[in-house]
C-alpha positions in Angstrom: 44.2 65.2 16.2 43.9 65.1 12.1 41.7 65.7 9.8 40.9 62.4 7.5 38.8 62.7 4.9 38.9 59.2 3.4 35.6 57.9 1.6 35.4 54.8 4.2 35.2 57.3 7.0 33.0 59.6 5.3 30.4 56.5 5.3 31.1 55.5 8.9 29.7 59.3 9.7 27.2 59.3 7.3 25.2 57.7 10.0 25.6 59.9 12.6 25.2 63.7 11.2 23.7 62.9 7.5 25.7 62.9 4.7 24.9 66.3 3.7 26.8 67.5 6.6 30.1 65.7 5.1 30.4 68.0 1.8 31.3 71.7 2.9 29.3 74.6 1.7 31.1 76.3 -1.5 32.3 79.4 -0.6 31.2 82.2 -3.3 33.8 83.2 -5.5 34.7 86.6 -5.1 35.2 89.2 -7.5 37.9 91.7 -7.7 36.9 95.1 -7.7 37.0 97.2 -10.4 35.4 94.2 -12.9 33.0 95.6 -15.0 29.0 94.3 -14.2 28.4 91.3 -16.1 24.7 89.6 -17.1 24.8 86.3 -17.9 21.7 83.8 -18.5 20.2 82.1 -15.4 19.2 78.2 -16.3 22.7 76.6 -17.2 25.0 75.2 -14.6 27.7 76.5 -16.2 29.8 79.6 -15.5 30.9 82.1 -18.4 34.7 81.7 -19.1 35.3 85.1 -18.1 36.6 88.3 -19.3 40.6 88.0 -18.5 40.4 85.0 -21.6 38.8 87.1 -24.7 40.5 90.2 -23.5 42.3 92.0 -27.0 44.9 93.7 -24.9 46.2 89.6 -24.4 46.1 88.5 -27.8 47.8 91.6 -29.2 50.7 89.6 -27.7 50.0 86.5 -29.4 50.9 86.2 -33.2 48.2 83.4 -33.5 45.2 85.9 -32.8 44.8 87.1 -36.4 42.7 89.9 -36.7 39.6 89.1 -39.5 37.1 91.1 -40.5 33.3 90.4 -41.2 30.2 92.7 -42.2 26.3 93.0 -41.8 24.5 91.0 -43.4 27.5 88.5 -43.5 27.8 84.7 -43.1 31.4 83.1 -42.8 32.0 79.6 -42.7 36.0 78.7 -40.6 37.8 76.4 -38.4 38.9 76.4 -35.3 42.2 74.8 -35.6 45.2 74.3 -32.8 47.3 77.3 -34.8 44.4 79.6 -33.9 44.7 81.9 -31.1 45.3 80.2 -28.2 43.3 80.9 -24.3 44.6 81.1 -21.1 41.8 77.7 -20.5 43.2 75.5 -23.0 40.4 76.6 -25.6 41.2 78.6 -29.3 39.5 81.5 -31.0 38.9 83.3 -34.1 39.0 86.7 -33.9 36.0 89.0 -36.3 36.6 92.5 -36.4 33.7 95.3 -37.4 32.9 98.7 -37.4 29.7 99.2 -35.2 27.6 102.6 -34.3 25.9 104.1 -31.1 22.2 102.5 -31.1 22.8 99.6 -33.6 21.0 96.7 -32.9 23.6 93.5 -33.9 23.4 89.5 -33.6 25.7 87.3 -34.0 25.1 83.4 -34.0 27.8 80.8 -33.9 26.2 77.0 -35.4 29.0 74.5 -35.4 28.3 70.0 -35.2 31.9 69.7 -34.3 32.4 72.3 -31.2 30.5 73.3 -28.5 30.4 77.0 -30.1 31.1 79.9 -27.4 30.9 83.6 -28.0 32.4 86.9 -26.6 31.8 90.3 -27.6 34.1 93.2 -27.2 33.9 97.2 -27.2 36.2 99.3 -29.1 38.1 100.2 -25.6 38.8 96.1 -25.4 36.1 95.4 -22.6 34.3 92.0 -23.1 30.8 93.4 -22.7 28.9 90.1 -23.3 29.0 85.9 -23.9 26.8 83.0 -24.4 27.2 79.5 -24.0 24.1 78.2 -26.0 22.0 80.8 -26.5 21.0 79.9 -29.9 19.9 76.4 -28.9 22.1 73.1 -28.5 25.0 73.5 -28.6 25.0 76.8 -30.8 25.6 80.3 -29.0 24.1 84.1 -30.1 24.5 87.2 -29.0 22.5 90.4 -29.4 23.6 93.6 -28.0 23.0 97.4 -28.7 26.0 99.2 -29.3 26.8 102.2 -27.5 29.4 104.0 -29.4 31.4 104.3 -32.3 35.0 102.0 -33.3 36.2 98.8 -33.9 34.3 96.3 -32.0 35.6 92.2 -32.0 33.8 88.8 -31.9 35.1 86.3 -30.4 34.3 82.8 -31.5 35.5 79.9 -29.6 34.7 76.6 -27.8 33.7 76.4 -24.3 35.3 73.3 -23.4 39.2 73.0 -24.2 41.5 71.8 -27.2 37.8 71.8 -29.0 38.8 72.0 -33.0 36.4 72.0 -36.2 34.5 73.9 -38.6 31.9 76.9 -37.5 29.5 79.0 -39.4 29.2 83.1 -38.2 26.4 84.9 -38.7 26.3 88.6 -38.5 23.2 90.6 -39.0 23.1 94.3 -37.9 20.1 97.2 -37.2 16.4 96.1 -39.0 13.5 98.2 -39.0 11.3 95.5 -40.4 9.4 93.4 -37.8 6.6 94.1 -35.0 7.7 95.6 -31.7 7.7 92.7 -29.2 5.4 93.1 -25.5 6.9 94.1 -22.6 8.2 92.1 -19.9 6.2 92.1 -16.8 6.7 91.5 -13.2 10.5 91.9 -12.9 12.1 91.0 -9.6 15.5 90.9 -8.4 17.5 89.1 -5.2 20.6 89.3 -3.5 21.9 86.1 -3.9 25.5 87.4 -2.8 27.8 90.2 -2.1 28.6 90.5 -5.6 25.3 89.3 -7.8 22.0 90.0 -8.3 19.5 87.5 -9.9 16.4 88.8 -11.6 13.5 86.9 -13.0 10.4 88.2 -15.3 7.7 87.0 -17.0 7.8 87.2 -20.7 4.8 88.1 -22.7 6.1 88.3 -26.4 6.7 85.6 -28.8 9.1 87.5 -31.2 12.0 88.6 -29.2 15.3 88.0 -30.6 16.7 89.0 -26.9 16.3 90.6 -23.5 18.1 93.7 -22.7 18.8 94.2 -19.1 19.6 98.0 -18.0 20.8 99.2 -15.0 20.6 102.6 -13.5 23.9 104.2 -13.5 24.5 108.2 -13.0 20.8 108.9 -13.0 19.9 107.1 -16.5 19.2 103.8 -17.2 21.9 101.9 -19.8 22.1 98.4 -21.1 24.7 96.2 -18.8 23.8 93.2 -21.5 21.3 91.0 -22.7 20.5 87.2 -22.8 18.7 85.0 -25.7 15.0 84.6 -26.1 13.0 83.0 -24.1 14.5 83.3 -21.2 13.0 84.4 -18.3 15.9 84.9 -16.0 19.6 86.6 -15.7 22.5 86.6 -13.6 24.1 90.0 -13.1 27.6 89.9 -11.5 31.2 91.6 -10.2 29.0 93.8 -8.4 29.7 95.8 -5.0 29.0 94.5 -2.0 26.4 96.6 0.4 25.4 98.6 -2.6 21.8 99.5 -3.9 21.1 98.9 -8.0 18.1 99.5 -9.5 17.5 97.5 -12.9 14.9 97.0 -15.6 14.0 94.8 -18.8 13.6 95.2 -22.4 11.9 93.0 -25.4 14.1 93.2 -28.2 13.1 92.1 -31.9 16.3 93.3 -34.1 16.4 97.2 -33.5 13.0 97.5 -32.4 12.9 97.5 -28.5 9.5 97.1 -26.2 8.5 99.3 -23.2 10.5 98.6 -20.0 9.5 96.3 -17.6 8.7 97.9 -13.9 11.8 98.6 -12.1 13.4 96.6 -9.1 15.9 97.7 -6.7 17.8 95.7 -4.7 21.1 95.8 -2.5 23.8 93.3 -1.8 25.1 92.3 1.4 28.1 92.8 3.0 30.9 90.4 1.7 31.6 87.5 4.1 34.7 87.6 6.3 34.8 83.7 6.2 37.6 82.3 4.1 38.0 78.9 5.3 36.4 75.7 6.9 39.4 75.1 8.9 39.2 73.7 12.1 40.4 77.0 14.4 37.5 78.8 13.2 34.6 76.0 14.3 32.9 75.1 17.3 32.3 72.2 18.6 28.5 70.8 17.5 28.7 67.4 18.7 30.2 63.8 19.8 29.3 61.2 17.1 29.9 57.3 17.6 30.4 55.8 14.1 30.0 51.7 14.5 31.1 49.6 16.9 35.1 49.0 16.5 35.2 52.5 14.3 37.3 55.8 16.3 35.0 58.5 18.1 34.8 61.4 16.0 33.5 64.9 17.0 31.8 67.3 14.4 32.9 70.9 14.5 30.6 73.9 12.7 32.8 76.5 10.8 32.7 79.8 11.0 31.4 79.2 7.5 28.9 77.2 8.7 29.9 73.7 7.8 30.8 70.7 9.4 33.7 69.5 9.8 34.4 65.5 11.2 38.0 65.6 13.3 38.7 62.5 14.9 38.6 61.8 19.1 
């Protein structure tokens, strides 16, 4: 027997078992333990770029990663050029360099006509806490975070796609009193979507956020795991552990002033799936198929995945 996977005999089954049985399910990609928990917005397609690319520990190896440095209250306009520091995908990025404080509120927003402007933002121990693809509409990014301790925290700005090059403005504004203390978010939920996520929705009730915050409940008190844009009503939170309980809850933010949480939700992931492939020793046969008349037999097989697989007679 063997396995042929041609488009003209993809069309000859299409017939028989539906052409959604042709494309195998996507097995989730699994993440290696130890990652830290990461909260990404729910809405785009597409994935963050990850933590292994903006990590500083890299780039202190590379003599392109210049370290600059940028202030509250400050606006820098620069380039992404191919002598910047180069990532692991293909893409470059400037490196911005501050001093930041337990409890400060801080946003950064990355507006560029050239790039599609990405964003990562890392703690003083060199963890990539947080990203954003287009947070601040179009093809601009933001990200707001609280910080939770004192030293010399790092922006990243970059591109999402690759080998992306052109100017960029930064802006960087830090803790403000001034401003009204948005609602509440109400009627958070969460689902187990996988061993290793956890996808929450809630219903926004305020109309000047700057952000969500999203906390988790770790050692008995809550703490921010990160934050998406405003507006949104939805978050990703990943590297999780598989059959593991988390409890989480949401925050309004408008600069440094922070709503009332939301309710809290508790959910658990399942156990991580023992399937690794849609080969044909680990399917069973489903069915016999005739394609048209003159065409080979061809018998379906169901992975232990749970997708079919088309062998030929």
């Amino acid at each position: 027997m063997s396995i042929d996977l041609t488009k003209t005999k993809n069309l000859a089954l299409a017939a028989c078992i539906g052409l959604a049985g042709l494309l195998p399910a996507a097995a989730g990609a699994q993440t290696p333990a130890g990652s830290p928990i990461r909260v990404l917005e729910k809405g785009s397609e597409r994935p963050g770029k990850g933590t292994a690319l903006f990590e500083q520990a890299a780039k202190a190896t590379n003599k392109a990663c210049v370290q600059h440095a940028i202030q509250c209250g400050q606006t820098v306009n620069d380039s992404l050029s191919t002598s910047d520091c180069a990532l692991s995908d293909g893409s470059y990025a400037d490196y911005w360099d501050f001093q930041g404080t337990p409890g400060q509120d801080i946003t950064v927003t990355m507006r560029s006509t050239s790039i599609d402007s990405y964003l990562a933002l890392l703690d003083p121990q060199n963890n990539d806490v947080a990203e954003n693809d287009n947070g601040a509409g179009g093809n601009d990014a933001r990200i707001s975070f609280r910080l939770d301790r004192t030293g010399d925290w790092a922006i990243a700005a970059g591109s999402y796609s690759p080998g992306e090059t052109g100017p960029y403005t930064l802006t960087f504004t830090c803790s403000s009193t001034t401003g009204t203390t948005p609602a509440a978010p109400t009627n958070l939920q969460a689902t187990a979507v996988s061993s290793t996520e956890i996808d929450l929705t809630w219903q926004d009730n305020s109309n000047n956020e700057t952000a969500f915050s999203v906390e988790a409940l770790i050692n008995g008190s809550f703490r921010q795991i990160g934050t998406v844009g405003p507006n949104f009503t939805a978050s990703r939170v990943t590297n999780l552990t598989p059959q593991t309980s988390y409890t989480f809850r949401v925050r309004a933010l408008n600069g440094s002033l922070s709503s009332a949480p939301s309710n809290q939700v508790t959910a658990t992931t399942p156990p991580a799936s023992s399937c690794q492939s849609n080969s044909p020793s680990a399917a069973r046969p489903d069915r016999m198929c005739r394609a048209p008349p003159g065409s080979p037999q061809w018998r379906v097989l169901v992975s232990a995945c749970g997708s079919r697989i088309a062998i030929r007679a």
